[in-house]
C-alpha positions as a LaTeX table, in Angstrom:
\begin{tabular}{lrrr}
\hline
Residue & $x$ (\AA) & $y$ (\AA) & $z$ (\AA) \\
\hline
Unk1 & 9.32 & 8.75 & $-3.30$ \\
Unk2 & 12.05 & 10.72 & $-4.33$ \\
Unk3 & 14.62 & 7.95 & $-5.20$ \\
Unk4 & 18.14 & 9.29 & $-4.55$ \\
Unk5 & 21.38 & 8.61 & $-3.12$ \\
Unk6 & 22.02 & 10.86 & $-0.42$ \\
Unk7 & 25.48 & 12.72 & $-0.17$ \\
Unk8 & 27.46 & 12.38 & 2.87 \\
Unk9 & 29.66 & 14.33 & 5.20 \\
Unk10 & 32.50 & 13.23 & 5.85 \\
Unk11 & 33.70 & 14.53 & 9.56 \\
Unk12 & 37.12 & 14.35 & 8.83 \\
Unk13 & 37.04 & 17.25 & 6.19 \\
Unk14 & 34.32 & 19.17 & 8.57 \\
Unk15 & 35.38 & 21.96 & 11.35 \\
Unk16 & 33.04 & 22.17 & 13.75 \\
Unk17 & 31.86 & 26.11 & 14.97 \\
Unk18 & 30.01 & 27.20 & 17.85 \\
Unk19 & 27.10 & 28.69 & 17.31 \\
Unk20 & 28.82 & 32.27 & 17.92 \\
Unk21 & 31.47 & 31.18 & 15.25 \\
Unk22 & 28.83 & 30.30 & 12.97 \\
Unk23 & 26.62 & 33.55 & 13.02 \\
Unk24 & 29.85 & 35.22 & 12.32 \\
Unk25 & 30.92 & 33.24 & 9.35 \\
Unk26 & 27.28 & 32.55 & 8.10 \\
Unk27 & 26.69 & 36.69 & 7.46 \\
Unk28 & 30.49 & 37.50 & 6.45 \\
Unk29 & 30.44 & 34.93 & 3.95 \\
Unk30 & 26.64 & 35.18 & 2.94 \\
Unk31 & 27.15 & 39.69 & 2.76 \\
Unk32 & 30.36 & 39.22 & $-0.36$ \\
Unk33 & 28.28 & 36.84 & $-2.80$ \\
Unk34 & 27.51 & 38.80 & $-5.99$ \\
Unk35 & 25.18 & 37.47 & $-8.71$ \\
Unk36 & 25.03 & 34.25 & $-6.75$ \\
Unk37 & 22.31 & 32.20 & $-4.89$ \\
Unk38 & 22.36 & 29.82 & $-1.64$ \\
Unk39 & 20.27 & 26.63 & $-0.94$ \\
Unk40 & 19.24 & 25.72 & 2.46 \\
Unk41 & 17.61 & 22.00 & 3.33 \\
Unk42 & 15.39 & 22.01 & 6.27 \\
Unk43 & 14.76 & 18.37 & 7.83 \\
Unk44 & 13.72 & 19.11 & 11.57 \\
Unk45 & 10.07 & 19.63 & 12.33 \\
Unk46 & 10.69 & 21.63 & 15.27 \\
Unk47 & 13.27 & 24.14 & 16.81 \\
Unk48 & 13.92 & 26.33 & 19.77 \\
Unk49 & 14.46 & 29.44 & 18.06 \\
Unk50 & 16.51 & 32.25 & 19.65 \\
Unk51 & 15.88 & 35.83 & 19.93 \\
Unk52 & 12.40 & 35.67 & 17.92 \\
Unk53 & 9.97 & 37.95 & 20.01 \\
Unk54 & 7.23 & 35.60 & 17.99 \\
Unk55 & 8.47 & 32.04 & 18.78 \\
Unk56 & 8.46 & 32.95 & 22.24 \\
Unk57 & 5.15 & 34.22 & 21.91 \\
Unk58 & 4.54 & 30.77 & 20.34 \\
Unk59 & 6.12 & 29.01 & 22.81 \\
Unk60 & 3.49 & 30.71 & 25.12 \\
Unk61 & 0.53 & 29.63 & 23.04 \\
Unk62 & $-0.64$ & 32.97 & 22.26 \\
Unk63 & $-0.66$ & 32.47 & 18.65 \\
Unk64 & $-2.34$ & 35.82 & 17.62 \\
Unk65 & 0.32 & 37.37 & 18.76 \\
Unk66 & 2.61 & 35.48 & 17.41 \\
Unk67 & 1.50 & 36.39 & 13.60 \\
Unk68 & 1.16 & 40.40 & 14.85 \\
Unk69 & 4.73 & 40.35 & 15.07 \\
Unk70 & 5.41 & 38.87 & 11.80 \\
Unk71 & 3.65 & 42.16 & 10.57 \\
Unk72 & 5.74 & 44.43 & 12.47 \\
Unk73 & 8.71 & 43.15 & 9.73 \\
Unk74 & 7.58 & 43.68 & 6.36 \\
Unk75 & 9.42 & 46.94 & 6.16 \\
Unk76 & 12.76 & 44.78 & 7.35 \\
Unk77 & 12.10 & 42.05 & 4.92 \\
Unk78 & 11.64 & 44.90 & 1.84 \\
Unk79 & 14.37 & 46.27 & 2.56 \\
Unk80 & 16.25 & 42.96 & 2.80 \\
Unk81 & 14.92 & 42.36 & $-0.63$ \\
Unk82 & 15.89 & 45.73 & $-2.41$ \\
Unk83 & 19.64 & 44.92 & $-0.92$ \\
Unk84 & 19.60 & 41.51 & $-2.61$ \\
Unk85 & 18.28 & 42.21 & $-5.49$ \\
Unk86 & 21.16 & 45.19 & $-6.19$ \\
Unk87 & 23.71 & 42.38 & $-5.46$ \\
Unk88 & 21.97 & 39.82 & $-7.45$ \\
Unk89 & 21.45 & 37.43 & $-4.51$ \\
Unk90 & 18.40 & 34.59 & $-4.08$ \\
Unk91 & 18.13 & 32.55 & $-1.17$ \\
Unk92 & 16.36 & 29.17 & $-1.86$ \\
Unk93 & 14.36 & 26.93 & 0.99 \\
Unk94 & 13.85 & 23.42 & 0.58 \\
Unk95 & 11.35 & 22.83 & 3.48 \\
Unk96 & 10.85 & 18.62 & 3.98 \\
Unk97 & 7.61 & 18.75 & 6.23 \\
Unk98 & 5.67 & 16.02 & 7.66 \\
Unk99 & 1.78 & 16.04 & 8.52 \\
Unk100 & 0.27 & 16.86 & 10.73 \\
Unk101 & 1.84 & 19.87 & 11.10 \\
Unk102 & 3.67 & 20.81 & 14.64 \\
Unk103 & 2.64 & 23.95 & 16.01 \\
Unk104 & 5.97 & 25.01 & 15.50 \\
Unk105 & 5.60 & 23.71 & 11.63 \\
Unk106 & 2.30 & 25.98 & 11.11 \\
Unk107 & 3.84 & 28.95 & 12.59 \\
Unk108 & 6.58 & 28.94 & 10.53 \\
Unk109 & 5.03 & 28.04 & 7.95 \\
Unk110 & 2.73 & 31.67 & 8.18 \\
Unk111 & 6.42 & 32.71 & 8.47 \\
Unk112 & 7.44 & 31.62 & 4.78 \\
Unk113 & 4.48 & 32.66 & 3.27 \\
Unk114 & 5.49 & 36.00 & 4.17 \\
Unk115 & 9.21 & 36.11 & 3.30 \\
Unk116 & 8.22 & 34.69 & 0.09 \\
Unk117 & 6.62 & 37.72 & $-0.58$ \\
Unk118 & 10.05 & 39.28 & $-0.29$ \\
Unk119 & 11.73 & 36.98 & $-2.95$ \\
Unk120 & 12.78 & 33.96 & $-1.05$ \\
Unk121 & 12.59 & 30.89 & $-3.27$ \\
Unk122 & 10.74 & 28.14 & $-1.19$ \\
Unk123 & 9.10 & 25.13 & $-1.75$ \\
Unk124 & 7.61 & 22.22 & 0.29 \\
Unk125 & 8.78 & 18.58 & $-0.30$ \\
Unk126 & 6.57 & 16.02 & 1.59 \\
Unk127 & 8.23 & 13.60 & 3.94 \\
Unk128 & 7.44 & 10.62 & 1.68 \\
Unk129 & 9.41 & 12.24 & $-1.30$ \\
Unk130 & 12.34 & 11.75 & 1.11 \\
Unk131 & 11.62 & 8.13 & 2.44 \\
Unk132 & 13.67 & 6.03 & 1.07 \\
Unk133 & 16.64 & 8.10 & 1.23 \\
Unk134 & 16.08 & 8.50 & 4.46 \\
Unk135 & 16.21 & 4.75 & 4.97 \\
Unk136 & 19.66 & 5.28 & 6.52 \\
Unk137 & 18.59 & 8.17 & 8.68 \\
Unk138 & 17.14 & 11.23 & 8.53 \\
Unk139 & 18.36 & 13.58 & 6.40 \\
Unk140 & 20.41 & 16.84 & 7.96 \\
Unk141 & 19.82 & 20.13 & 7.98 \\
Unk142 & 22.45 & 21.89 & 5.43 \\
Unk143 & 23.02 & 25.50 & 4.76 \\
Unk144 & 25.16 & 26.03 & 1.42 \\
Unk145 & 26.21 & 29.72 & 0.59 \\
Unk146 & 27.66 & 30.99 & $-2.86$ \\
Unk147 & 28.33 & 27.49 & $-3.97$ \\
Unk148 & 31.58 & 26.97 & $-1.87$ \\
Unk149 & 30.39 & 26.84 & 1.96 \\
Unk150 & 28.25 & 24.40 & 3.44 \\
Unk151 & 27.31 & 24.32 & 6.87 \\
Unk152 & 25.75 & 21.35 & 8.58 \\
Unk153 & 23.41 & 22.79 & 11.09 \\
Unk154 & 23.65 & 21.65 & 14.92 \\
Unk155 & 20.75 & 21.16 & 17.17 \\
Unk156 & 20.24 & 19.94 & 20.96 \\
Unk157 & 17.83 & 17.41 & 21.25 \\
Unk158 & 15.21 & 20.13 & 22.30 \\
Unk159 & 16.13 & 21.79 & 18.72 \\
Unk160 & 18.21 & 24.73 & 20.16 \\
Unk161 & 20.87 & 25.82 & 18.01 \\
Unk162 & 24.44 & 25.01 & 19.00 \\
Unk163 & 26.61 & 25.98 & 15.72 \\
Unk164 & 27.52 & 23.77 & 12.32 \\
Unk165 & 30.24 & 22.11 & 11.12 \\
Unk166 & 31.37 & 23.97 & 8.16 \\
Unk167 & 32.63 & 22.11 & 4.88 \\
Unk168 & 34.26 & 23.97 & 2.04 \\
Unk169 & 35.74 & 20.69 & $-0.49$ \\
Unk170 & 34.44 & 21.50 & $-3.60$ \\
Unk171 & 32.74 & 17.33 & $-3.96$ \\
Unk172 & 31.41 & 18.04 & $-0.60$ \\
Unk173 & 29.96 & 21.10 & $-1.48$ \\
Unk174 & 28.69 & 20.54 & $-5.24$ \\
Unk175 & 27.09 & 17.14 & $-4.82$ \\
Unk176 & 25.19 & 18.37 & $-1.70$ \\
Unk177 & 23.93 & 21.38 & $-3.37$ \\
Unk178 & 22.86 & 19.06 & $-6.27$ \\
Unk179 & 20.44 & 17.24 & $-3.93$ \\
Unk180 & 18.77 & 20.07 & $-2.74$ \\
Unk181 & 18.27 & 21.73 & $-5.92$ \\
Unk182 & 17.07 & 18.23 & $-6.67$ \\
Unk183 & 14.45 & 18.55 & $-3.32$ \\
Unk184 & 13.83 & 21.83 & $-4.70$ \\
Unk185 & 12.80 & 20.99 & $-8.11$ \\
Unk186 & 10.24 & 18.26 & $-7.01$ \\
Unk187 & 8.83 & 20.43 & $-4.22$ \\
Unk188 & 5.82 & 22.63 & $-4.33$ \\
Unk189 & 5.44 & 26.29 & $-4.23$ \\
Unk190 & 5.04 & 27.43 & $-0.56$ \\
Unk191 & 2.15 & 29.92 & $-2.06$ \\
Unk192 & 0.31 & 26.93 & $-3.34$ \\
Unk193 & 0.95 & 25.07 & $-0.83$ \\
Unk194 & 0.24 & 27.21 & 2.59 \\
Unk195 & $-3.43$ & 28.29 & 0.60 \\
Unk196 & $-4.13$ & 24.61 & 0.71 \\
Unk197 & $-2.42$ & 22.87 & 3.85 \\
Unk198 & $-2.27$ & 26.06 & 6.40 \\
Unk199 & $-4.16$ & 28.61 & 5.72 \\
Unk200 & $-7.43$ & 26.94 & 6.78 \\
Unk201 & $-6.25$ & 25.18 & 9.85 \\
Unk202 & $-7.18$ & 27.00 & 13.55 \\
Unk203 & $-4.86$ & 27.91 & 16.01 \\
Unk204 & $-2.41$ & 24.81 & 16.69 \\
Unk205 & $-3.50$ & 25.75 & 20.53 \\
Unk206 & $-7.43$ & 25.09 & 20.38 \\
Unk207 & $-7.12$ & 22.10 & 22.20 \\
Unk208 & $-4.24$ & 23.31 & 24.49 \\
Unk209 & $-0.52$ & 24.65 & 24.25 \\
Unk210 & 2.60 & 23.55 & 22.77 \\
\hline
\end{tabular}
């Protein structure tokens, strides 16, 4: 296990966005970092995403489909790439993930594969890394940008998105970004990692749907 203290949050020094608000902030902030990275921890092992043409064809258990459409945006993701790259921008994933896999886990999982391709930095950390500082409670899912935002990512119960509260104090920001590069640095390649755990497993809907 991955023996650390886990930062908090404070909700007094948080401001809490819709999800609207968010988007808005998230890509204004995220488009003016030069020669900079962002970390991102991912707890949850299942979301409603929004406006993905494959989740929804996930969500209706046609999972063939589902990985078509990640083909469709390779030329997106290059692109993407060649923009960061001039600006001298790297996103990194931290990706805590339990087994056996959700559906929703192995589809997105064919998901980072493929954006890894494209230069995002990702890397799987197994949920017993994270047990005993989850002792308290599961760990959030944080998005930190540039090294001065960091936005603690809201979910319904169902997983549906419904905005962040955004933290810019500098100790708020710094110590949580030093845990996840800390996540980071003891996870595992997602390359490595999807050849073993993913890529031989059948459709998550072989023995019915999500």
């Amino acid at each position: 296990m991955l023996d650390l203290r886990t930062p908090v949050l404070p909700p007094e020094l948080g401001e809490r966005l819709t999800r609207e608000a968010y988007r808005r902030d998230f890509w204004a902030r995220e488009g003016e970092i030069r020669d900079g990275g962002s970390w991102k921890l991912e707890r949850r092992q299942h979301f409603e995403e929004v406006g993905s043409p494959s989740r929804d064809a996930l969500s209706r258990g046609d999972w063939e489909e589902a990985l078509r459409i990640f083909e469709e945006r390779r030329a997106d993701l290059a692109a993407k790439e060649r923009e960061n790259e001039l600006r001298g921008y790297v996103f990194h994933r931290a990706r805590v993930v339990e087994r056996p896999l959700t559906p929703y886990m192995q589809w997105q999982l064919h998901s980072f594969r493929q954006r890894a391709e494209f230069g995002e930095r990702i890397r799987m950390v197994p949920a017993e890394l994270v047990a005993a500082a989850e002792e308290p409670g599961r760990l959030p899912d944080v998005t930190i940008l540039g090294g001065h935002t960091l936005y603690h990512n809201q979910y319904s119960e169902t997983g549906a998105p419904v905005g962040a509260v955004r933290y810019t104090d500098p100790e708020v920001v710094e110590s949580w970004e030093h845990y996840i590069r800390a996540l980071y640095a003891a996870g595992e390649d997602i390359a490595s990692y999807f050849e073993r755990e993913v890529a031989p497993l059948p459709s998550p809907f072989a023995h019915g749907t999500e």
